[in-house]
MARDRENVO-318145 format. One record per residue (C-alpha): x, y, z; residue in one letter; residue number from 0. Coordinates in steps of 0.05 Angstrom, whole numbers. Layout:
east = X north = Y up = Z r = A k = NUM;
...
***
This chain:
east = -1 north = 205 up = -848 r = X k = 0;
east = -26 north = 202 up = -922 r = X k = 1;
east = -101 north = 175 up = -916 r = X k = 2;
east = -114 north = 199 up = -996 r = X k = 3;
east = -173 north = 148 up = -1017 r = X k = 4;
east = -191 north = 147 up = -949 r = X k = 5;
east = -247 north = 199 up = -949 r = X k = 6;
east = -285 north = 166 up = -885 r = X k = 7;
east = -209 north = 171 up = -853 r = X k = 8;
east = -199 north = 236 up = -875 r = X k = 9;
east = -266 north = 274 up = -848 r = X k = 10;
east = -267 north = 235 up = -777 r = X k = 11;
east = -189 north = 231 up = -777 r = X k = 12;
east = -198 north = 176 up = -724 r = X k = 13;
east = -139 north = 157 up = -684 r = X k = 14;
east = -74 north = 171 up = -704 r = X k = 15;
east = -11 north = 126 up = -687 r = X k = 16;
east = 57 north = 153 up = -689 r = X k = 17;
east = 122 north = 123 up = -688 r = X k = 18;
east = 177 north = 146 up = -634 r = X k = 19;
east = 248 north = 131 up = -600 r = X k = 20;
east = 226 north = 95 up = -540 r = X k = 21;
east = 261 north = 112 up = -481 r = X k = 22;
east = 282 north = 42 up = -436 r = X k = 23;
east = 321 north = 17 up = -383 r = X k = 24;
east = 393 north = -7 up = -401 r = X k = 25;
east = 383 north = -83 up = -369 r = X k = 26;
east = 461 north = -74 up = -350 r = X k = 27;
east = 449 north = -14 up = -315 r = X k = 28;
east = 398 north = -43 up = -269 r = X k = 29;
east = 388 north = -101 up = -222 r = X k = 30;
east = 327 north = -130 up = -271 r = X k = 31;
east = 280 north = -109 up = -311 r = X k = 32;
east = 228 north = -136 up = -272 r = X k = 33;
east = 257 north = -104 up = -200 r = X k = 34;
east = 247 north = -24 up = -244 r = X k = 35;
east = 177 north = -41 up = -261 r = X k = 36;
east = 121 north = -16 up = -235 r = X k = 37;
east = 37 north = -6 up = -235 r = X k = 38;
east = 6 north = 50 up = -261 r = X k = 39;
east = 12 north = 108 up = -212 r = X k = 40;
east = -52 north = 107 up = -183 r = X k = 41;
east = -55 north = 33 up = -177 r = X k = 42;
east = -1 north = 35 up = -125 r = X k = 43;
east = -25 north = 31 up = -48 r = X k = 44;
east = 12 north = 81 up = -11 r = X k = 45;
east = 50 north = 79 up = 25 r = X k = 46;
east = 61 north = 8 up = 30 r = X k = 47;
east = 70 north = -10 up = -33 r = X k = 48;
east = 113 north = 54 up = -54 r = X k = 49;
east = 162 north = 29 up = -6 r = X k = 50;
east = 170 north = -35 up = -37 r = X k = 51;
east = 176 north = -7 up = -98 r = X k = 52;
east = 229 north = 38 up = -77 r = X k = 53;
east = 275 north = -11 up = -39 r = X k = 54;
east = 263 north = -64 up = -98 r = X k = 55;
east = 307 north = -31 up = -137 r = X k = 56;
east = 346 north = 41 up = -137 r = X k = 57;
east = 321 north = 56 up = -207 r = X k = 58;
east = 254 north = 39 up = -202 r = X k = 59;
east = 206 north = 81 up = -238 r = X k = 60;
east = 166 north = 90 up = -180 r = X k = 61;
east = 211 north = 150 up = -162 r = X k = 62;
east = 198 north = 182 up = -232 r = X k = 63;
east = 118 north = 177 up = -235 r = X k = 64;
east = 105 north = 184 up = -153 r = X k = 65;
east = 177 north = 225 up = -127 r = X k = 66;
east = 166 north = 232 up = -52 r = X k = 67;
east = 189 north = 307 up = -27 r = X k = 68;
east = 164 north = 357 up = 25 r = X k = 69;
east = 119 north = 398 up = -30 r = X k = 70;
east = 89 north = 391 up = -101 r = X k = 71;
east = 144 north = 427 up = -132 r = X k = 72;
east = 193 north = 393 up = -94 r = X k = 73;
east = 171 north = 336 up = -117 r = X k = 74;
east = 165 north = 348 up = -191 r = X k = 75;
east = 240 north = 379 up = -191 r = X k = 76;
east = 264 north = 318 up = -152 r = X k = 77;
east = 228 north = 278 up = -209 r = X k = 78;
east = 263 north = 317 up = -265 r = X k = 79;
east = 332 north = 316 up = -233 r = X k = 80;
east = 326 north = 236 up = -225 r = X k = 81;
east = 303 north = 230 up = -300 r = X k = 82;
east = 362 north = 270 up = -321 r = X k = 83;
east = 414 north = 237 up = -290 r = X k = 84;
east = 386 north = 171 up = -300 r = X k = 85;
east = 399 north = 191 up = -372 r = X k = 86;
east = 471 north = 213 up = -371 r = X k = 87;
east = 490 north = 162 up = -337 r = X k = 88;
east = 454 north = 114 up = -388 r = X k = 89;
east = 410 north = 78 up = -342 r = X k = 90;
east = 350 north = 107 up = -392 r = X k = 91;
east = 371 north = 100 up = -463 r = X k = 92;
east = 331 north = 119 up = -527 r = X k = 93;
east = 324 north = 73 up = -580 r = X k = 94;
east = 358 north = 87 up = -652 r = X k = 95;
east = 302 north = 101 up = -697 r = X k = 96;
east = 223 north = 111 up = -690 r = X k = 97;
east = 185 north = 49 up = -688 r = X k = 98;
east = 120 north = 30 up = -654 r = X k = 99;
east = 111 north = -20 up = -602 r = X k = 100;
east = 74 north = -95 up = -594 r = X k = 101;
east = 68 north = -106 up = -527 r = X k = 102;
east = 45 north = -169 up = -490 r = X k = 103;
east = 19 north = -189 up = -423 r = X k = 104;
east = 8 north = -262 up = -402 r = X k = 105;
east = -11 north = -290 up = -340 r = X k = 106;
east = -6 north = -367 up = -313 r = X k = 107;
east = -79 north = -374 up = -322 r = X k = 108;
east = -89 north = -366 up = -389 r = X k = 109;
east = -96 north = -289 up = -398 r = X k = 110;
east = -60 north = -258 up = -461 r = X k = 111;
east = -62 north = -185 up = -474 r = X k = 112;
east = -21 north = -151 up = -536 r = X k = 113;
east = -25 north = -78 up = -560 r = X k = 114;
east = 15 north = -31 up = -588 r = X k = 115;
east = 45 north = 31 up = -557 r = X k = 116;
east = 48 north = 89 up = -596 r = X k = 117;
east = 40 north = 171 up = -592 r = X k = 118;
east = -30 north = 185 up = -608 r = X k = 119;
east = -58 north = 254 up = -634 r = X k = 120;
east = -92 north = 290 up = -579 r = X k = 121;
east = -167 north = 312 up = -603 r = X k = 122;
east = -217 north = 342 up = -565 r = X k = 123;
east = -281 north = 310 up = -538 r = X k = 124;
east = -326 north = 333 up = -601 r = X k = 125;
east = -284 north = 295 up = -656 r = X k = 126;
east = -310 north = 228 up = -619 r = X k = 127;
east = -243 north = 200 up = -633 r = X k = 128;
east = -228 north = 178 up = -563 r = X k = 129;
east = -285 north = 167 up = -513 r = X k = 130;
east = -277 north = 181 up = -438 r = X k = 131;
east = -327 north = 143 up = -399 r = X k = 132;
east = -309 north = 174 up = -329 r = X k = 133;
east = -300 north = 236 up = -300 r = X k = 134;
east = -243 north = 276 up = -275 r = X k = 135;
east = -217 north = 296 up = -211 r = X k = 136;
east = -185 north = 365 up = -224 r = X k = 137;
east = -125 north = 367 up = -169 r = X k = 138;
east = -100 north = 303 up = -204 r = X k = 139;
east = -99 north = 324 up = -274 r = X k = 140;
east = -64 north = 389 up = -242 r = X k = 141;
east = -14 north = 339 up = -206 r = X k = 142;
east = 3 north = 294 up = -268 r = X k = 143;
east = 12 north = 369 up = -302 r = X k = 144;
east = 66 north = 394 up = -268 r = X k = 145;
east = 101 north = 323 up = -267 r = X k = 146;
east = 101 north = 326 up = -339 r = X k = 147;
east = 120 north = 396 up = -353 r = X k = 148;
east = 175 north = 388 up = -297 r = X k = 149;
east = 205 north = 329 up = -335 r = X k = 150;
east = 179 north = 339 up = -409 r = X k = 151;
east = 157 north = 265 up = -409 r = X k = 152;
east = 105 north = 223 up = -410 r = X k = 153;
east = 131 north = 164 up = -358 r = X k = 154;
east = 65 north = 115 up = -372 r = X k = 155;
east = 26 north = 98 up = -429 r = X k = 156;
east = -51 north = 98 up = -422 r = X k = 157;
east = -95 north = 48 up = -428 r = X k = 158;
east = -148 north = 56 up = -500 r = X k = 159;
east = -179 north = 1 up = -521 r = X k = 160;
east = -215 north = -4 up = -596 r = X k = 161;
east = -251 north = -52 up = -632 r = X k = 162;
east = -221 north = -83 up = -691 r = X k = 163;
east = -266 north = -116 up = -760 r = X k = 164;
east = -221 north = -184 up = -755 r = X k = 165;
east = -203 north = -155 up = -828 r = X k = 166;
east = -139 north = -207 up = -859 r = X k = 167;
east = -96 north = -142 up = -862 r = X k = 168;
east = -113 north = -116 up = -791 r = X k = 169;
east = -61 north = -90 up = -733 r = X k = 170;
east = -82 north = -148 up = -696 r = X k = 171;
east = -50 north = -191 up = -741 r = X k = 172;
east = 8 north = -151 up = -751 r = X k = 173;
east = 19 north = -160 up = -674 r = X k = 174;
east = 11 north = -238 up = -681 r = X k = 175;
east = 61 north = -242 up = -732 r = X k = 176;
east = 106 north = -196 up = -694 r = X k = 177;
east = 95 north = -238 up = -638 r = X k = 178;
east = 130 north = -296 up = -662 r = X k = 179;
east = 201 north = -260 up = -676 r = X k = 180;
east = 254 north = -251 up = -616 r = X k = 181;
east = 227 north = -192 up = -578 r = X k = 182;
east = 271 north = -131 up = -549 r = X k = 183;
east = 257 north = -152 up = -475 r = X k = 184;
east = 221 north = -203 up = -434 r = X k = 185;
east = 215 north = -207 up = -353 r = X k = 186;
east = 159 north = -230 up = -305 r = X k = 187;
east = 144 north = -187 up = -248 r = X k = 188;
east = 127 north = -204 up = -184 r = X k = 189;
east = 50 north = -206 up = -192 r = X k = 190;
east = 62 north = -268 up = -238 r = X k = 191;
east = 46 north = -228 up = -303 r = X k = 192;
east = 110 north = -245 up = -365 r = X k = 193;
east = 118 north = -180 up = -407 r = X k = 194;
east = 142 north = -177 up = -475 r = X k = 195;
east = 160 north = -113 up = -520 r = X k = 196;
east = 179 north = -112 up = -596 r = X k = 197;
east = 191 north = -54 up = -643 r = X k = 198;
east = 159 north = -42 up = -708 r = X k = 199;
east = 200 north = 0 up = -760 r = X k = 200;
east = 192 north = -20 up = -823 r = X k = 201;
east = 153 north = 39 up = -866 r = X k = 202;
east = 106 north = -18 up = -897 r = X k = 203;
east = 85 north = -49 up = -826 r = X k = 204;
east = 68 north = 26 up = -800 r = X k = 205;
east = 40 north = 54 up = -852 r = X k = 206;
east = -10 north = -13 up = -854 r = X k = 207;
east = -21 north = 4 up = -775 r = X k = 208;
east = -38 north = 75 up = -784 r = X k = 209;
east = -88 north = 62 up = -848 r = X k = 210;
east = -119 north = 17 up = -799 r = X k = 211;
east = -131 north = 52 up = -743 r = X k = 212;
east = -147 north = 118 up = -775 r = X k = 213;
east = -217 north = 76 up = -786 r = X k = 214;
east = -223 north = 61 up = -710 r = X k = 215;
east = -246 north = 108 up = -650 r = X k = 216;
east = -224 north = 93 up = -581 r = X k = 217;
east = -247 north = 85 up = -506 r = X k = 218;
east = -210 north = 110 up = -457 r = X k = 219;
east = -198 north = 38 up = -411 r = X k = 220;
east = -150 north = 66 up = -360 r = X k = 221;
east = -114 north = 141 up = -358 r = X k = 222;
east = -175 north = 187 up = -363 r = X k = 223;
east = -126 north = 236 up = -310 r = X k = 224;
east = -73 north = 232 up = -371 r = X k = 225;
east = -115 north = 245 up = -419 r = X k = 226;
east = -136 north = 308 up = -397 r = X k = 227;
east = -68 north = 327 up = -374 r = X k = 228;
east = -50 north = 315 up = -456 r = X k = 229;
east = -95 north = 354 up = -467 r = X k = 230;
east = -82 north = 419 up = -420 r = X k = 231;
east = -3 north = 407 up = -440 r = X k = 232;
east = -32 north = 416 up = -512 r = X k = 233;
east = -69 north = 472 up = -510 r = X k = 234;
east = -14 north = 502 up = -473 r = X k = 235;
east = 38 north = 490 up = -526 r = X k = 236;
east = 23 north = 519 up = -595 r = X k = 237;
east = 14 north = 475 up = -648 r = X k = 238;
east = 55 north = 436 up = -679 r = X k = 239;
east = 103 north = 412 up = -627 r = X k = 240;
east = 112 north = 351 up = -591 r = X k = 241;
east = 55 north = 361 up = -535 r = X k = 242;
east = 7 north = 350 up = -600 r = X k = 243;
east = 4 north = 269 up = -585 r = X k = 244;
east = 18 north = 232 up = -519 r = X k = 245;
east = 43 north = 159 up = -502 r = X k = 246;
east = -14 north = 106 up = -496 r = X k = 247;
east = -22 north = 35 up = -518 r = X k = 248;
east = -85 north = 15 up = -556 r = X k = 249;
east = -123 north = -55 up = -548 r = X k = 250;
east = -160 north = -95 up = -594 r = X k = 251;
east = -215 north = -120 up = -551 r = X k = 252;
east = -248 north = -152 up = -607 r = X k = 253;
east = -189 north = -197 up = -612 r = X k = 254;
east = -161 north = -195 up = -535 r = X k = 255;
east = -219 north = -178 up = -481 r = X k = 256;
east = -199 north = -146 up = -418 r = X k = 257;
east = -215 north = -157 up = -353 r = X k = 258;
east = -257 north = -108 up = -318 r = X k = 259;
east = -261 north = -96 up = -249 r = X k = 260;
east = -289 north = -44 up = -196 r = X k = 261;
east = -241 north = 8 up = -158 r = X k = 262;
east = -259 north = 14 up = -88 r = X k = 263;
east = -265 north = 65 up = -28 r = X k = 264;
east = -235 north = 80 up = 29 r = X k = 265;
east = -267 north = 128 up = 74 r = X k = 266;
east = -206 north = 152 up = 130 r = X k = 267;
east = -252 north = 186 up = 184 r = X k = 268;
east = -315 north = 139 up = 178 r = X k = 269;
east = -306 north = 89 up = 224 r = X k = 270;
east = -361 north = 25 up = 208 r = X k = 271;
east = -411 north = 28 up = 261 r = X k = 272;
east = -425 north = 100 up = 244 r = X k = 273;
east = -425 north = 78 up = 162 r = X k = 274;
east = -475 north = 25 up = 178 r = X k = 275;
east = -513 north = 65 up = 240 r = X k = 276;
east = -526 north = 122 up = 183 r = X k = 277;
east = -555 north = 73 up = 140 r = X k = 278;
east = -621 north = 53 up = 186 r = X k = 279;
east = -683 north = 56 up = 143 r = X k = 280;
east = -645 north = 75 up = 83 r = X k = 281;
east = -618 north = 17 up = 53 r = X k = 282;
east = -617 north = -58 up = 81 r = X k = 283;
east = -557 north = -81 up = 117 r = X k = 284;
east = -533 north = -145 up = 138 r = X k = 285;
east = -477 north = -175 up = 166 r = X k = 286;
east = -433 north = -229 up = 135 r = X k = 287;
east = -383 north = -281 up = 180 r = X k = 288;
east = -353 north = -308 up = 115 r = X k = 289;
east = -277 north = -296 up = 89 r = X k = 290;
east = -270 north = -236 up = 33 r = X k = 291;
east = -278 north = -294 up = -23 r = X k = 292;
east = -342 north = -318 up = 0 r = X k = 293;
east = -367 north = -237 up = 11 r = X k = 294;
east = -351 north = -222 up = -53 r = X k = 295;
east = -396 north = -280 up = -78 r = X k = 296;
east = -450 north = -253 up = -39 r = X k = 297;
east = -438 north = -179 up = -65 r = X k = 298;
east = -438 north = -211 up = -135 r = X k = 299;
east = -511 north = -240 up = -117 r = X k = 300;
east = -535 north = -188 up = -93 r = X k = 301;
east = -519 north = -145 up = -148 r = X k = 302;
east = -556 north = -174 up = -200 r = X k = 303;
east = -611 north = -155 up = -164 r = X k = 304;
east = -600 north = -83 up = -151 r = X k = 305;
east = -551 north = -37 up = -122 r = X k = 306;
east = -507 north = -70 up = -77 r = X k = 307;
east = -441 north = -58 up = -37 r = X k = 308;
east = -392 north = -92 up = 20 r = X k = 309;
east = -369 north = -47 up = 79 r = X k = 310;
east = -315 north = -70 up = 111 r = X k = 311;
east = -259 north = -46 up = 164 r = X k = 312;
east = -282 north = -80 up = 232 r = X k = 313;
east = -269 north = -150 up = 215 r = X k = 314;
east = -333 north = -181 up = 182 r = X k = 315;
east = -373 north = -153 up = 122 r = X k = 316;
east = -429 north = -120 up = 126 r = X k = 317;
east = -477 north = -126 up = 69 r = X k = 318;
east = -517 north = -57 up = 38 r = X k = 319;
east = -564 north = -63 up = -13 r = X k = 320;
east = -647 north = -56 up = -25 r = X k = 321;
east = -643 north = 13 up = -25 r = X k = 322;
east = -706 north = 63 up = -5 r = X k = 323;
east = -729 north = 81 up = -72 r = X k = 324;
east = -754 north = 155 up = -52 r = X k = 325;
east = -683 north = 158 up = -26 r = X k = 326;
east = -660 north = 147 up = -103 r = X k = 327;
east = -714 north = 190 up = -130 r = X k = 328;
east = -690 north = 252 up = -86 r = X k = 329;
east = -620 north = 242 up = -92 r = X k = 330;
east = -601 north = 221 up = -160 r = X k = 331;
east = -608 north = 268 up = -220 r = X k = 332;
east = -669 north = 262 up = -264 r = X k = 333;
east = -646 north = 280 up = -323 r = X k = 334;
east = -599 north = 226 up = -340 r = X k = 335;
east = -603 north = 160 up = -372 r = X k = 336;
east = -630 north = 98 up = -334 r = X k = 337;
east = -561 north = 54 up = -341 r = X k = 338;
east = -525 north = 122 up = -318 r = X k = 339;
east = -585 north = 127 up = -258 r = X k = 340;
east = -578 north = 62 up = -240 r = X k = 341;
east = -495 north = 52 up = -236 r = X k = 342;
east = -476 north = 34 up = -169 r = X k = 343;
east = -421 north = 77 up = -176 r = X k = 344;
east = -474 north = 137 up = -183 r = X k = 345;
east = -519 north = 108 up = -117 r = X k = 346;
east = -448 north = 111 up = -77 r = X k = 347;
east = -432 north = 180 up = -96 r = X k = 348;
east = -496 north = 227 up = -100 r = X k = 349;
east = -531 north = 183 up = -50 r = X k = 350;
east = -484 north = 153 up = -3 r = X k = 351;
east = -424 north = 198 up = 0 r = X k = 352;
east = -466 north = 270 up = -13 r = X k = 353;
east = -533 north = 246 up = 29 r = X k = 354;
east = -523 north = 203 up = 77 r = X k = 355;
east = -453 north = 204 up = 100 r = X k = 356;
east = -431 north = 268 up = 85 r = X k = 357;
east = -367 north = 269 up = 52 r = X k = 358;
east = -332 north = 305 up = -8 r = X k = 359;
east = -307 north = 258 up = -61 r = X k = 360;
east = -252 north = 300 up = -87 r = X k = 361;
east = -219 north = 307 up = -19 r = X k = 362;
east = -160 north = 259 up = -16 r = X k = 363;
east = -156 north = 273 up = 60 r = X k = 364;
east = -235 north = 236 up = 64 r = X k = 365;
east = -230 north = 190 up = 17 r = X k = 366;
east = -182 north = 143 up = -28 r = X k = 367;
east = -194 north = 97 up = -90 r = X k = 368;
east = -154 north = 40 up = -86 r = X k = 369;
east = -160 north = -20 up = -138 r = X k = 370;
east = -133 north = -79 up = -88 r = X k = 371;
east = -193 north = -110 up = -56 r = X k = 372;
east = -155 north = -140 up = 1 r = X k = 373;
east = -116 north = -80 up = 3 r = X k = 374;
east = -172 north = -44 up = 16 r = X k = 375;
east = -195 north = -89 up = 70 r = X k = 376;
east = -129 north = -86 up = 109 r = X k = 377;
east = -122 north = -13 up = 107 r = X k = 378;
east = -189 north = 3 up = 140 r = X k = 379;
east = -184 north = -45 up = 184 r = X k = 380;
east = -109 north = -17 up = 210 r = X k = 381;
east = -131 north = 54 up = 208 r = X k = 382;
east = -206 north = 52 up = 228 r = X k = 383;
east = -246 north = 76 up = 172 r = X k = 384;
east = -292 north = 34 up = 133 r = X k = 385;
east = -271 north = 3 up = 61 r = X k = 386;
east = -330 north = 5 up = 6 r = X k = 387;
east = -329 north = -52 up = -47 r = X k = 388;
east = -359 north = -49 up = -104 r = X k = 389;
east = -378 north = -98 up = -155 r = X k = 390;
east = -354 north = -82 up = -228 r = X k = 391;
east = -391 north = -58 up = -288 r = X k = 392;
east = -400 north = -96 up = -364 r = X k = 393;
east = -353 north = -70 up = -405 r = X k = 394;
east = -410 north = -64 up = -462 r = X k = 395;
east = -450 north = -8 up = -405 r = X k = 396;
east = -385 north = 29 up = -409 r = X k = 397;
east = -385 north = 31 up = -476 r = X k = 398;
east = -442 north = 42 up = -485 r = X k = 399;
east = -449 north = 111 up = -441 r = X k = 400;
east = -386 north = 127 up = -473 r = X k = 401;
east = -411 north = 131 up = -537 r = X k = 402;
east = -469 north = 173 up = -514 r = X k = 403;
east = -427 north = 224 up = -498 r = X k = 404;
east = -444 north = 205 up = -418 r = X k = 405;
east = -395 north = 201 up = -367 r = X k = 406;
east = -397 north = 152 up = -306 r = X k = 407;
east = -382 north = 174 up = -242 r = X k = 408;
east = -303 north = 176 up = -220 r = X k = 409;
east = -268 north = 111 up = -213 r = X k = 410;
east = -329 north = 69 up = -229 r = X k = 411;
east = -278 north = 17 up = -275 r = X k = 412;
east = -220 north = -22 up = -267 r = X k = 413;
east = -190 north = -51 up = -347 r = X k = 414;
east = -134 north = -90 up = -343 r = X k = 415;
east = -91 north = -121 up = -349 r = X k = 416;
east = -54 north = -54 up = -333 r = X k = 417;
east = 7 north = -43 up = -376 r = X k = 418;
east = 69 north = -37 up = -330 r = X k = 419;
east = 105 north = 31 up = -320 r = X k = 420;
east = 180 north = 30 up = -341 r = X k = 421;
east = 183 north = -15 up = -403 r = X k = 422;
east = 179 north = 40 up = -450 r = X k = 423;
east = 172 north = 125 up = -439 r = X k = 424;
east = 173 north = 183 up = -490 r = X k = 425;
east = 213 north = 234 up = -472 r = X k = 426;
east = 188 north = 299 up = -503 r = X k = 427;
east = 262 north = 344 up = -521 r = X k = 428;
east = 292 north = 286 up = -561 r = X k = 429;
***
């Protein structure tokens, strides 16, 4: 990208947008375009939901980003295999030239989300070009790792979200204009959501994208697994070569706000009485004889006063909040900022999971992170452990921390809307 006259562009570098040949379904090779999508892979519940996904459609690209085998390398190979033939026999197809992509989201109630999909540069922390806000849980970026070395593709775009001036010559406009031409696909999946994708190839139109966002910096909204896998593919591959960028699609949430909402827990082997028995004297409980709705009001309450969570998993709600304050002072690291101190997401880990209850949060066999509130619910309930909701966080506190340089605790946000997997993919030997 020539940025000459850009000298602000040219020191920071800020994000960079490039074009490639998307890689999308052939709608005459499959039942619908709707019946091969699919949410992000850690937004499906398994394995409920990964069996509807599979038996929706024999194409779905549920079998791509979460391939069910015996092993991990099983898995990934099974992955790779179905990726290849799905391209020989044309069910995948890549587009004729390089373009970038406008993507919309709309909902019946009003929500409308547009971005544009791209291969960004991968930096590194230090260049502040795009913030995490979240930590990492290493066995998943080791797991999205070998998916994408196995297949030499990246199956999902992230999430980033920037903030764009308004400016009359902006990519947000760009996007509304593009908007009102015939796009390359439409379809409305089953959660209600229509989704619309155009491509943008004309030299003018991308060259006006990238001046623009080479201005911008970005936050990390959803993918922060990805992103580190982009960059541990990167440094493993030297430079250039096609691991130097990765597949994400960048909001303007100056122009189109998303929605942000909490990620919950699932705790397998602590049934509720012992959750709420453990937290005598520490915390207040109550319980709630209300429907989830009407708990979730409650939880919203209550967390405007303080920390505050919902238990769940023996058929009523049990409220947790007014915690001990020496408990906090003992537990929770000094040397951090208040707004990081005070997260609920922070109580729930050092304090809850480390002090009181006892168990690791990287261990998939204690605990899972599931974004479905009623999903949550159900599953505790049918296998006896005890559900955690949480109440979200502003999306100006994540920022915030962000651009501090401070991460928040693992799965403390929810962005969305979620763009779906299996519109678009970049395959990396073509």
């Amino acid at each position: 990208m020539n940025t000459a006259g850009h000298s602000e562009a040219t020191e920071h570098r800020g994000l960079e947008l490039t074009p490639f040949r998307g890689l999308r379904y052939d709608p005459d090779r499959v039942g619908s375009l709707a019946a091969v999508t699919s949410p992000p892979y850690d937004v499906v519940v398994r394995p409920d939901g990964l069996h509807h996904l599979e038996s929706s459609d024999p194409h779905n690209i549920v079998r791509l980003i979460l391939p069910q085998a015996a092993t991990p390398s099983a898995r990934n190979e099974q992955a790779a295999e179905t990726l290849h033939r799905w391209l020989s026999e044309g069910v995948l197809a890549t587009d004729p030239e390089p373009g970038l992509y406008i993507y919309e989201q709309r909902d019946g109630a009003g929500m409308l989300q547009r971005g544009i999909i791209g291969t960004l540069r991968v930096s590194d922390p230090g260049e502040q070009v795009v913030l995490p806000h979240e930590d990492v849980m290493p066995h998943i970026v080791a797991d999205r790792a070998a998916l994408m070395r196995a297949t030499s593709a990246n199956l999902e775009p992230l999430l980033l979200t920037y903030r764009g001036d308004g400016s009359a010559n902006s990519t947000a406009d760009l996007i509304e204009r593009t908007a009102d031409l015939p796009p390359l696909l439409s379809t409305t999946t089953e959660d209600g959501f229509s989704h619309r994708l155009w491509s943008v190839t004309a030299p003018a139109d991308l060259a006006a994208i990238q001046t623009d966002l080479a201005r911008h910096q970005a936050l990390i909204a959803d993918g922060h697994h990805r992103w580190a896998t982009y960059r541990r593919l990167r440094a493993e591959h030297p430079s250039p070569s096609p691991w130097d960028h990765g597949l994400v699609l960048l909001v303007d949430t100056a122009r189109y706000p998303l929605r942000v909402r909490a990620i919950h827990r699932l705790l397998h082997d602590l049934p509720v009485d012992r959750a709420v028995a453990a937290l005598h004297g520490l915390f207040r409980v109550r319980r709630l004889v209300a429907p989830l709705p009407e708990a979730l009001e409650v939880l919203a309450d209550a967390a405007c006063e303080g920390n505050a969570f919902l238990l769940a998993g023996d058929g009523s709600f049990h409220l947790v909040d007014r915690p001990d304050p020496d408990l906090l002072a003992r537990t929770i690291p000094a040397d951090r900022p208040a707004a990081w101190r005070t997260l609920d997401a922070t109580v729930l880990h050092a304090t809850l999971l480390e002090h009181v209850w006892h168990i690791p949060e990287d261990s998939p066999a204690h605990i899972a992170y599931i974004h479905d509130t009623a999903a949550t619910v159900a599953k505790a309930e049918r296998d006896g452990g005890t559900a955690v909701l949480m109440h979200p966080v502003r999306e100006e506190v994540v920022r915030d921390l962000a651009r501090q340089g401070i991460t928040m605790p693992r799965k403390s946000t929810s962005f969305g809307p979620k763009p779906a997997s299996g519109l678009v993919l970049r395959t990396l030997d073509l």
